[in-house]
N, C-alpha and C positions, 0 to 999 in steps of 0.2 A: 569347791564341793561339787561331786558332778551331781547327775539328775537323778539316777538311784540313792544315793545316799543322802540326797533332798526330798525323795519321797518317803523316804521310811526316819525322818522325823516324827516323835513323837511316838513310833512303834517300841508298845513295852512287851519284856515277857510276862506269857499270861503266866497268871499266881496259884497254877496246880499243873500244867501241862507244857512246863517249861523242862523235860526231863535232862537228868542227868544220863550219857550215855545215848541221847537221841542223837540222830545223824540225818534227821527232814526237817528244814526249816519250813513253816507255812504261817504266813498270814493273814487274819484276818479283823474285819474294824482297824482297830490300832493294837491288839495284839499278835505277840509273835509265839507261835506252839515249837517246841523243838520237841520232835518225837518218832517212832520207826520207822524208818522204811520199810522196813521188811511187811508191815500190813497194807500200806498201799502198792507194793510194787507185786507182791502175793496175789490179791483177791481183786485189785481193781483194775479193769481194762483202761479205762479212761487214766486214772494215776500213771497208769502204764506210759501212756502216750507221751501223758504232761509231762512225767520224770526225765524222756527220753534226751538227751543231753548231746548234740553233733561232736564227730572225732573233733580232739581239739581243743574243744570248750569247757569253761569249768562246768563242773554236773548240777542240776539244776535240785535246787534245794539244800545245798551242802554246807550252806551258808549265811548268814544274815543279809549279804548283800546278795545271794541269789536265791532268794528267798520265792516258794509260791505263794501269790497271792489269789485270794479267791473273791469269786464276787458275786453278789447277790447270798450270802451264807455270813450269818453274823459270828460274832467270838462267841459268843454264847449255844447259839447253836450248833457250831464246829464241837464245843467243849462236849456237850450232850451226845453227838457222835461216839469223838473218842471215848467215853465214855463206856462204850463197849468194850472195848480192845484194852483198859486198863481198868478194869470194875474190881477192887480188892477182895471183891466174896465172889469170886470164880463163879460155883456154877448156879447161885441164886441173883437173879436182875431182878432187883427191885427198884423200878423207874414209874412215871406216871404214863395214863394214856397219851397226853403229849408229849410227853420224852420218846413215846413210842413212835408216833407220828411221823417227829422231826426226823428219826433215825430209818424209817423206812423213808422217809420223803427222799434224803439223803441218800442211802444204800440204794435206791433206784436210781437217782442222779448219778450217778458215779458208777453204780453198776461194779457192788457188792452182793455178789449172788447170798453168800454164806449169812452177811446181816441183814438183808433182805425177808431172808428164811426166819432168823431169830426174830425178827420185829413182827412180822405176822405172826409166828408162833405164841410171842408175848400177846399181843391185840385181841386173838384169841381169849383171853381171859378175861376181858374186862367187858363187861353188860356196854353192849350197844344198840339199837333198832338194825333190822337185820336190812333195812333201805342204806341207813347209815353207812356200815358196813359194806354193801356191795359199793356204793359210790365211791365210800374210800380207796375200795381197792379195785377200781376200774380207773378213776382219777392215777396211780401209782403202776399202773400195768400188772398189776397180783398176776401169777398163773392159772390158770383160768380151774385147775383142779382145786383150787381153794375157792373157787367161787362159785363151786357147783353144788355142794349143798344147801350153801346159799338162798341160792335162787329155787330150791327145790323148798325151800322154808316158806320162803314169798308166795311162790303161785301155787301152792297148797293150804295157804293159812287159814283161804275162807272168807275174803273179802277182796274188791277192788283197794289200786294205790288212792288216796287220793291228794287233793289238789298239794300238798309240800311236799308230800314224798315223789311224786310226777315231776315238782320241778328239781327236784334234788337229783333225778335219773338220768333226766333227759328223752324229752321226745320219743325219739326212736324205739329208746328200749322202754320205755315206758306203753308203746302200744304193743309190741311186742307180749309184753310182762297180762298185760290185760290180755291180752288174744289166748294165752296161754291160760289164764284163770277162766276163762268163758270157757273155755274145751276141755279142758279140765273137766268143770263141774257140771256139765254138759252131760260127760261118758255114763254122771253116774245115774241116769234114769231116774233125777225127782229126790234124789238122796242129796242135799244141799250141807250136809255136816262136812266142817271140815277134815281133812286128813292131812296125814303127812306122809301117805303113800307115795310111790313114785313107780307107776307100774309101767309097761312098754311105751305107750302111747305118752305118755305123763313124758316118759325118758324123752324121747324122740322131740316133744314142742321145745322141754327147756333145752335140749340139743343148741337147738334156731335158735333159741337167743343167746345161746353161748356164742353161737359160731359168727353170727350178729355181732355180740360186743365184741368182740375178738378180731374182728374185721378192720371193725373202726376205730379199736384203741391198740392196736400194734397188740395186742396179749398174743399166749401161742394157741395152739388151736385147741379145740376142747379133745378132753382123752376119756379114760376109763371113771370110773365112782357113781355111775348112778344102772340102777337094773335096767336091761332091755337095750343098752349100745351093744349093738354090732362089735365084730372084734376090729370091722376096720375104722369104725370109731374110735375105740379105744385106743388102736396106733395110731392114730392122729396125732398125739400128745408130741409137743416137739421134746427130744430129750436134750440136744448140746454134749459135745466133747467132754469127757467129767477131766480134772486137774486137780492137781495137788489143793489143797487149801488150806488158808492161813490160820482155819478154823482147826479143832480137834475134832474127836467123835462123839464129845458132849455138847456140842458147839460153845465149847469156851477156846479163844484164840490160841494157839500153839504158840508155845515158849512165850504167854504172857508175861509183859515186866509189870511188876507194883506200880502202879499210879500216886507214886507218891517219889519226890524226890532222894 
């Protein structure tokens, strides 16, 4: 027995995403997914890489025995991924906040632009504290145009963080975040009601902290959506090469197969 076929003892296939007609083997834990290539070699850089197969060699994943394995990504959570890309009620996702999570967790690791976009888009809907919220998506690199109202929520609310929300931010942007609610409510001459304005001046502090968190969490730079940027502001916004995607224009995956055997 050589040493491949010694380590994938005991690898079964999983019992929903073993597909007929899949042509990528992947494992994880002790199960084994057989399912498309065509969505990781489409939409993921990294898949891209990993697929990549030397003249010669057999092609990596084609196979049980050349199978990718992943690590640190459990079966269960790999399943809650695919889950996207084979959800049998096309363009209704109904998942929990942590199904959410795992799938942006994921789509950022892997550096799935398109599920990326649906996972914020779903998170979106579900009641969070808007501290909550920005940490999650400063933790995942969100672009930073989803995190500019945001922040315009925060330091317009009408009160200091305090001491859990502080540690939940982080230092940095946490003095920041205050600097900006003291000048803020500074401007308004003795008027201490909050607002949820966001006038020139207002634009320009949460600017700083964008450009701040953006510095130091690799995000792209801050762009257009709040009154009072500049236009060279708003060109800031990093755009990227646009490509085909594995997604449609509903963002349900093109030429989805049934998730079902």
């Amino acid at each position: 027995m050589t040493d491949t076929q010694s380590s994938l003892q005991g690898v079964r296939p999983h019992e929903k995403y073993y597909l007929d007609g899949g042509d990528l083997h992947i494992i994880a834990d002790d199960r084994e997914f057989r399912v498309h290539r065509y969505f990781f070699d489409q939409d993921s850089a990294v898949f891209r890489d990993l697929l990549a197969s030397p003249s010669g060699q057999p092609r990596k994943g084609s196979s049980h025995l050349t199978a990718i394995k992943l690590k640190g990504v459990t079966s269960n959570q790999f399943a809650r991924f695919l889950w996207v890309f084979y959800n049998p009620t096309y363009s209704l996702y109904d998942a929990t906040e942590d199904d959410w999570k795992c799938i942006l967790h994921l789509g950022r690791q892997w550096e799935f632009v398109e599920v990326e976009k649906l996972a914020i888009r779903e998170l979106e809907k579900f009641p969070m504290s808007t501290v909550e919220r920005i940490a999650l998506y400063q933790e995942h690199g969100v672009a930073i145009d989803t995190l500019i109202p945001h922040y315009a929520t925060l330091v317009t609310r009408g009160s200091p963080l305090d001491l859990a929300e502080s540690e939940r931010l982080g230092m940095s942007t946490v003095v920041l975040i205050n600097q900006a609610i003291y000048t803020i409510h500074s401007t308004r001459h003795g008027d201490s009601s909050p607002s949820s304005s966001v006038d020139p001046v207002n634009a320009a502090i949460i600017l700083k902290i964008i450009a701040h968190v953006a510095t130091n969490s690799g995000g792209a730079a801050a762009g257009s959506g709040l009154p009072g940027l500049g236009a060279s502001a708003a060109n800031a916004t990093n755009g990227g090469a646009k490509r085909t995607s594995a997604f449609g224009p509903n963002g349900k995956p093109a030429g989805q197969a049934n998730g079902r055997n």
